[in-house]
C-alpha positions as CSV (number, residue, x, y, z in Angstrom):
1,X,-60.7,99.1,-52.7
2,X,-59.2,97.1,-55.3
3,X,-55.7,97.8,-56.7
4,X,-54.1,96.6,-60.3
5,X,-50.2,96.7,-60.1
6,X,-48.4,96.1,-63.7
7,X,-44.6,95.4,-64.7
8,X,-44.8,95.8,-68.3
9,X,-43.2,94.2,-70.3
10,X,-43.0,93.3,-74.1
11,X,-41.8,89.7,-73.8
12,X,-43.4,89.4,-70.2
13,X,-46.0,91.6,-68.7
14,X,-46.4,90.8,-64.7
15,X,-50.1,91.6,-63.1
16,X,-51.1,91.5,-59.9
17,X,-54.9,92.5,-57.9
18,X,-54.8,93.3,-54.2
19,X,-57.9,94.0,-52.4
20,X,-58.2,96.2,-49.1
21,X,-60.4,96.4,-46.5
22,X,-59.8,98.3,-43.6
23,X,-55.8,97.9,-42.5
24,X,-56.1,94.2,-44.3
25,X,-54.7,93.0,-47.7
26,X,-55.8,90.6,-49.7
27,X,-54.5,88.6,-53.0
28,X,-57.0,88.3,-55.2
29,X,-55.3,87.1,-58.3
30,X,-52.2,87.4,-60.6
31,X,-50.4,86.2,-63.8
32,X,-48.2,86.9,-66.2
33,X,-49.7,87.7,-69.9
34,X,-46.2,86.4,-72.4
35,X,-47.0,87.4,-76.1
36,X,-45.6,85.2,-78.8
37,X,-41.3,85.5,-78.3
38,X,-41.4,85.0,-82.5
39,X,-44.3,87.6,-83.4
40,X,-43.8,90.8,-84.3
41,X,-43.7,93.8,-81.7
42,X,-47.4,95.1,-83.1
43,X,-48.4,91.7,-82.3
44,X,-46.7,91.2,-79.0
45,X,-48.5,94.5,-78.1
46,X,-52.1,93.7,-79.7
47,X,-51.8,90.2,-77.5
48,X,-51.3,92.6,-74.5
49,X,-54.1,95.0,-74.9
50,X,-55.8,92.0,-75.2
51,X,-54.9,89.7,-72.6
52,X,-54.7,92.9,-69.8
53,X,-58.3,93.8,-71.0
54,X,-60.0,90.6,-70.2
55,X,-57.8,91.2,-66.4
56,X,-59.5,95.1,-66.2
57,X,-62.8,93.3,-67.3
58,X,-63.0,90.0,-64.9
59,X,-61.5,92.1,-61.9
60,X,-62.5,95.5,-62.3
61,X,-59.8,97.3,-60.5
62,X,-60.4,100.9,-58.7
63,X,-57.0,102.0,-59.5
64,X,-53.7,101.1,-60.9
65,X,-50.0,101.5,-60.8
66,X,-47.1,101.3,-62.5
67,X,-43.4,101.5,-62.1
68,X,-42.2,105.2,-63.4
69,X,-40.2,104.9,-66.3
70,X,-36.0,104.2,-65.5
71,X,-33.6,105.1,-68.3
72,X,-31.7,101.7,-69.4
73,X,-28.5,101.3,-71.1
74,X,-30.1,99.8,-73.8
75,X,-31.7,102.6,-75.8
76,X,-33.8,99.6,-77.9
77,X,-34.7,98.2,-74.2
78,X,-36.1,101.5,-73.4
79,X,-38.0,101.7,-76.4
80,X,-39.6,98.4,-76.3
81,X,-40.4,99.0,-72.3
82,X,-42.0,102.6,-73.4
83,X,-44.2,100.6,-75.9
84,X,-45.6,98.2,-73.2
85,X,-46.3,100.8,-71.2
86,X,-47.9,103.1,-73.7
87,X,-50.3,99.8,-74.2
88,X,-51.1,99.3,-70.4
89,X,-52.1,103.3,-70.5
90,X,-54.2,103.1,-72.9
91,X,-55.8,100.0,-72.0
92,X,-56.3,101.6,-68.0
93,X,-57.9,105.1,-70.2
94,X,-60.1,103.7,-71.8
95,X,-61.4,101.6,-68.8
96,X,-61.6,104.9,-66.8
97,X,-59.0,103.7,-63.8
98,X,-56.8,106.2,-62.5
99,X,-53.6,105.1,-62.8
100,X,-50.4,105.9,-59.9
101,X,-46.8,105.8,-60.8
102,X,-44.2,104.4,-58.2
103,X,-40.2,104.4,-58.5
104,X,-39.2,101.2,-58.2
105,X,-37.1,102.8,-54.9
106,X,-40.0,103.8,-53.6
107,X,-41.6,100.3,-53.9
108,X,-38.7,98.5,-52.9
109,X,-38.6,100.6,-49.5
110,X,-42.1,100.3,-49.0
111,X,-42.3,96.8,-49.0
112,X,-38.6,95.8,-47.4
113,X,-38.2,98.5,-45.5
114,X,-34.6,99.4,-47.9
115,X,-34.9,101.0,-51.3
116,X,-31.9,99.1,-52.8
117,X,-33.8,95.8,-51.7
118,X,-32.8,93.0,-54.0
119,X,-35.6,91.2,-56.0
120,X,-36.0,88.4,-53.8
121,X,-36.4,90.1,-50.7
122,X,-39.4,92.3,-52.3
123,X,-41.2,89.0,-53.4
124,X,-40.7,87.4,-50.5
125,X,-42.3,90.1,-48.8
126,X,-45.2,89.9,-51.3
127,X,-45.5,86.3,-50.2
128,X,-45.8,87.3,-46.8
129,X,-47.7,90.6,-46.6
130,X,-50.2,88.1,-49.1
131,X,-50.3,84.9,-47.0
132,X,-48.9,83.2,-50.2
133,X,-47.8,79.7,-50.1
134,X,-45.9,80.1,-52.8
135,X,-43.6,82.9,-53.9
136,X,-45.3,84.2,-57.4
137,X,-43.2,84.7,-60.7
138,X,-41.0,87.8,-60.3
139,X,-43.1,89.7,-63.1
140,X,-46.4,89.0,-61.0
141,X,-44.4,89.4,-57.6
142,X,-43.0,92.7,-59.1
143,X,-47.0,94.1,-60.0
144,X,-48.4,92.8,-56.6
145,X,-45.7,94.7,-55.2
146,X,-47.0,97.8,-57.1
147,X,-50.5,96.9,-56.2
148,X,-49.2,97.2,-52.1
149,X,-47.1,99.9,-52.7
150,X,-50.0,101.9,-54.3
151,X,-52.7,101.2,-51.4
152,X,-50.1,101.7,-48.7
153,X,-48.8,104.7,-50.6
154,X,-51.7,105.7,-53.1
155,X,-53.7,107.5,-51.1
156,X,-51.4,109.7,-49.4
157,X,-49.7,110.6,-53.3
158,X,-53.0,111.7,-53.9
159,X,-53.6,114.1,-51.3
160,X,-50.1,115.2,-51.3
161,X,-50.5,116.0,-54.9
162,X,-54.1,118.0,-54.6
163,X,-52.2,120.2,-51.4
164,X,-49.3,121.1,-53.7
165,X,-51.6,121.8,-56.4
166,X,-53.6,124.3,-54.3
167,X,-50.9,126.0,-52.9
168,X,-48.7,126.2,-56.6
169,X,-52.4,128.2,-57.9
170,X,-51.9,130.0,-54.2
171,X,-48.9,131.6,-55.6
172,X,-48.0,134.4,-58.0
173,X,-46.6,132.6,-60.8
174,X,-43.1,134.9,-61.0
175,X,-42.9,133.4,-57.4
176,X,-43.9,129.9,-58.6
177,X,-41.4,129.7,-61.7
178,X,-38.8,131.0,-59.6
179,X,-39.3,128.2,-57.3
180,X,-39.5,125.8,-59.8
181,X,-36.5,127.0,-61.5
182,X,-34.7,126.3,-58.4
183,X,-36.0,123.1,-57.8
184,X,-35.0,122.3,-61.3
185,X,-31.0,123.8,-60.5
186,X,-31.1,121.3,-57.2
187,X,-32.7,118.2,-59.1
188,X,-29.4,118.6,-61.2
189,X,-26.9,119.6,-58.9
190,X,-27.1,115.8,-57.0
């Protein structure tokens, strides 16, 4: 199996390809696609669909992941962020490769072993878990990260997801909604 991790990005976009085969990682490749700083936004983005679809083409992913989207304090920051992303979803639909989202807690803890892991400490777990020599960019350490997280993580997400999804169509849906409106009062209540 072959896994695509992204860290989008409008200025920066990090990529990284993982390979498994058994218990065993492998890197395969990674890079970091940086649009023109001076051009436009619709350019910046064009440059990405671009650049990421010659990566989908030349290693032909199974799956992909991203980070799930994190509120910043810069509402622009945001936007720009939800822009990259929107490109990298679109690019992954139309190449048919079903795509996982990962908090970045989740990746963090995955790879460190602490969810509040600094940056450094996930990449130099990249390096390691990799067999790098050297530690990659932190936009390409940030996707391979993804890429591990997602076949360490993906396929248990997966089934985890299909056995609520059976047992949520198990339920009547008064039942359902009131469990979800509870879960919904707790998600706020933290």
């Amino acid at each position: 199996m072959i896994a695509l991790g992204i860290d989008p990005g409008t200025r920066a976009l990090g990529w990284g390809v993982v390979a498994q085969s058994g218990n065993r990682l492998r890197h395969v490749a990674h890079g970091v696609i940086r649009p023109g700083g001076k051009d436009s936004l619709s350019a910046r983005l064009a440059h990405i669909a671009e650049a990421l679809e010659g990566v989908l083409e030349r290693h032909r992913p199974s799956l992909a992941s991203v980070e799930t989207l994190f509120f910043h304090k810069d509402p622009q920051a945001a936007a720009k962020l939800g822009h990259a992303r929107g490109v990298v979803l679109l690019c992954l639909e139309r190449a048919s490769i079903p795509l996982h989202e990962h908090a970045p807690a989740r990746v963090k803890l995955t790879l460190t072993g602490h969810g509040q892991a600094e940056k450094r400490q996930v990449g130099m777990m990249v390096r390691a878990v990799l067999g790098l020599e050297e530690l990659p960019p932190a936009d390409a350490s940030d996707a391979l990260a993804l890429a591990i997280t997602e076949l360490r993580l993906g396929p248990r997400t997966t089934a985890l997801g299909a056995a609520q999804s059976s047992r949520r169509r198990s339920l009547p849906p008064h039942v359902q909604d009131a469990i979800d409106r509870a879960r919904a009062r707790g998600a706020t209540a933290r």
